[in-house]
C-alpha positions in Angstrom: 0.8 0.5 27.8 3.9 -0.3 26.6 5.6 2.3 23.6 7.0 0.9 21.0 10.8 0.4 20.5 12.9 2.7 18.0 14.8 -0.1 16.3 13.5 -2.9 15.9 15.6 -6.5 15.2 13.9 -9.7 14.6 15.6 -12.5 13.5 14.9 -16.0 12.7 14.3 -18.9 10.2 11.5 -20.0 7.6 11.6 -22.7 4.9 10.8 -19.5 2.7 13.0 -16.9 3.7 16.0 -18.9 5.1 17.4 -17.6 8.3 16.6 -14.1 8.2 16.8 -10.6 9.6 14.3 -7.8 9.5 15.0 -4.5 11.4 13.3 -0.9 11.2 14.2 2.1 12.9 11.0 4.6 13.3 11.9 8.5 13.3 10.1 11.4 13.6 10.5 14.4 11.3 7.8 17.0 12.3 5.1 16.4 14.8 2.6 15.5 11.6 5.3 13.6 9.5 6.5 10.5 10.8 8.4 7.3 9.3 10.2 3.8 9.9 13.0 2.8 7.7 13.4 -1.1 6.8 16.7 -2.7 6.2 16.1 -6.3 6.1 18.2 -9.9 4.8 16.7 -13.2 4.1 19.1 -15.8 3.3 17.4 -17.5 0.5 15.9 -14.3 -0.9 18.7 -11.3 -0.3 18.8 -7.6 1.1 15.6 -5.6 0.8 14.5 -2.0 2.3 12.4 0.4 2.2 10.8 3.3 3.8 7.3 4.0 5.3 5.9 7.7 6.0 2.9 8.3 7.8 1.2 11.9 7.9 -1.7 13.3 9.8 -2.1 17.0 8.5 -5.1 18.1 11.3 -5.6 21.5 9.5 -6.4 20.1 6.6 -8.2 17.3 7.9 -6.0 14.6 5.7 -4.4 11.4 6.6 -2.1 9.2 4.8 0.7 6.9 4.3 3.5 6.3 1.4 5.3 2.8 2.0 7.9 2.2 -0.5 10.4 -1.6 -0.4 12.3 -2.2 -3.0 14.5 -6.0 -2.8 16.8 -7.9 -5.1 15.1 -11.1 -4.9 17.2 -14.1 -5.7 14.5 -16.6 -5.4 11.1 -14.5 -7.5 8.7 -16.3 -9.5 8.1 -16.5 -12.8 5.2 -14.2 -13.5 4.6 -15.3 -16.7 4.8 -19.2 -16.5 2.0 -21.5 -15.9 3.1 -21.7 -12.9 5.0 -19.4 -11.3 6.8 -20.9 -8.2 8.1 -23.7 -10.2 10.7 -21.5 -12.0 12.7 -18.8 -10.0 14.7 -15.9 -11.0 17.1 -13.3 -9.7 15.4 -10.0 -10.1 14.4 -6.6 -8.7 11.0 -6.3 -7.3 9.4 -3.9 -5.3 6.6 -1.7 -4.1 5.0 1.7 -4.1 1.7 1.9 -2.2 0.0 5.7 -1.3 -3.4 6.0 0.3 -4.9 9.5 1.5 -7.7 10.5 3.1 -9.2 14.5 3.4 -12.0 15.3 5.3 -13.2 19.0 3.9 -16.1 19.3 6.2 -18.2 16.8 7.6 -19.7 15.4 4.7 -17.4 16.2 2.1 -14.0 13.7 1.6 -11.5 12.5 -0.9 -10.2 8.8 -0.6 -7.2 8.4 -2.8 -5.2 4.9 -3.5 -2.0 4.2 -5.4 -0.6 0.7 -5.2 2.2 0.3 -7.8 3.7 -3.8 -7.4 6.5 -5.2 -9.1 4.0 -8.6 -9.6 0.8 -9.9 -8.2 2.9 -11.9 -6.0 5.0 -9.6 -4.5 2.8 -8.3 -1.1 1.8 -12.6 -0.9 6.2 -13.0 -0.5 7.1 -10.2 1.4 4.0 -8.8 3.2 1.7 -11.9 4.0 -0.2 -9.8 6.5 -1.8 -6.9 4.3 -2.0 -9.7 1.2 -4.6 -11.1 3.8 -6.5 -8.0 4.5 -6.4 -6.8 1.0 -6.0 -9.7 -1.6 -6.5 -7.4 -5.0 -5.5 -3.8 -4.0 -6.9 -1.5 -6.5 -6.1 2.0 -7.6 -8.6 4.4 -7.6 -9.3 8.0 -6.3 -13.2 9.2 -4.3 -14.4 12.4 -4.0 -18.0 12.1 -2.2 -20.1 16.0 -1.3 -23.6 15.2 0.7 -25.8 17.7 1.9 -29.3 17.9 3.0 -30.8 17.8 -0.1 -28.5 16.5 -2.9 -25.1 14.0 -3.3 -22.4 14.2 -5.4 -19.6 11.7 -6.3 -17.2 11.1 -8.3 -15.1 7.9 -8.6 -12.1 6.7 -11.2 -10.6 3.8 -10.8 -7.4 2.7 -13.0 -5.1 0.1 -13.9 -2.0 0.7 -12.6 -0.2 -2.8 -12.5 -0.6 -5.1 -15.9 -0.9 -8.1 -14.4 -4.8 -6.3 -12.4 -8.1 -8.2 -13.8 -9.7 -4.9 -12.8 -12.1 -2.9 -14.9 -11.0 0.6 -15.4 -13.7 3.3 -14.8 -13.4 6.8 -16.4 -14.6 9.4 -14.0 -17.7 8.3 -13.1 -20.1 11.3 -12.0 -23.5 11.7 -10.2 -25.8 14.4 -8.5 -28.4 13.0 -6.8 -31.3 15.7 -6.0 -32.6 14.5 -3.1 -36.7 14.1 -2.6 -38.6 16.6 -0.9 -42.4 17.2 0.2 
């Protein structure tokens, strides 16, 4: 099995991005806390980086990651156009995404998501890959208890980026009591 290389260059050439280069460097700061900075250049588009954190916390039973990119993009659409791509401007966009997960016991977990986006086209331009696997990210937080004989769960879910078409959900709570002879 082949490890993965520290740094990381990959150049090249799209119609989108122009020749380009991406590179990322992954580090290491405690055994539980790890990372991989991006610096990256896309001659149509301009500099761009970011920094991605990964943590596994085994005591507490949590997992996570925080991925941050922030870009000056010289060629960005026009969010609020009919259509977007036919107008382009020079501006800052970026990203903030957190998602956590904490196992308390075996049936007890919190599942936790942040995703903060400069514009719904942002992850579609610069991170086609996990637009694929996650077209509409949403934000929302899970806490879910289940025992023998009852449930519990709680669930809020909130709009984070103004261009969402996603219905916000005040904590939404129920105990279920579960049959028995």
């Amino acid at each position: 099995e082949l490890a993965e290389s520290p740094i990381i260059i990959q150049p090249g050439y799209s119609s989108k991005y122009g020749g380009y280069v991406l590179t990322s460097k992954s580090f290491s700061v405690f055994k539980w806390l790890y990372g991989k900075w991006h610096a990256d250049w896309r001659a149509k588009r301009g500099f761009g980086a970011g920094l991605d954190f990964d943590y596994h916390f085994e005591r507490f039973k949590t997992d996570g990651l925080i991925h941050t990119y922030l870009t000056q993009d010289k060629d960005a659409p026009t969010p609020s156009s009919v259509n977007p791509y036919s107008s382009r401007e020079d501006r800052e966009r970026g990203r903030l995404t957190w998602k956590q997960r904490t196992d308390f016991n075996r049936d007890t977990h919190l599942i936790f998501r942040y995703q903060r986006l400069a514009d719904e086209f942002f992850l579609q331009d610069f991170f086609e890959r996990e637009f694929r696997s996650d077209v509409e990210p949403t934000s929302f937080i899970d806490v879910t208890a289940n025992s023998d004989r009852h449930g519990f769960y709680v669930f809020n879910q909130a709009r984070v980026n103004k261009f969402e078409d996603v219905i916000e959900k005040l904590p939404e709570i129920r105990f279920d009591w579960k049959n028995a002879p």
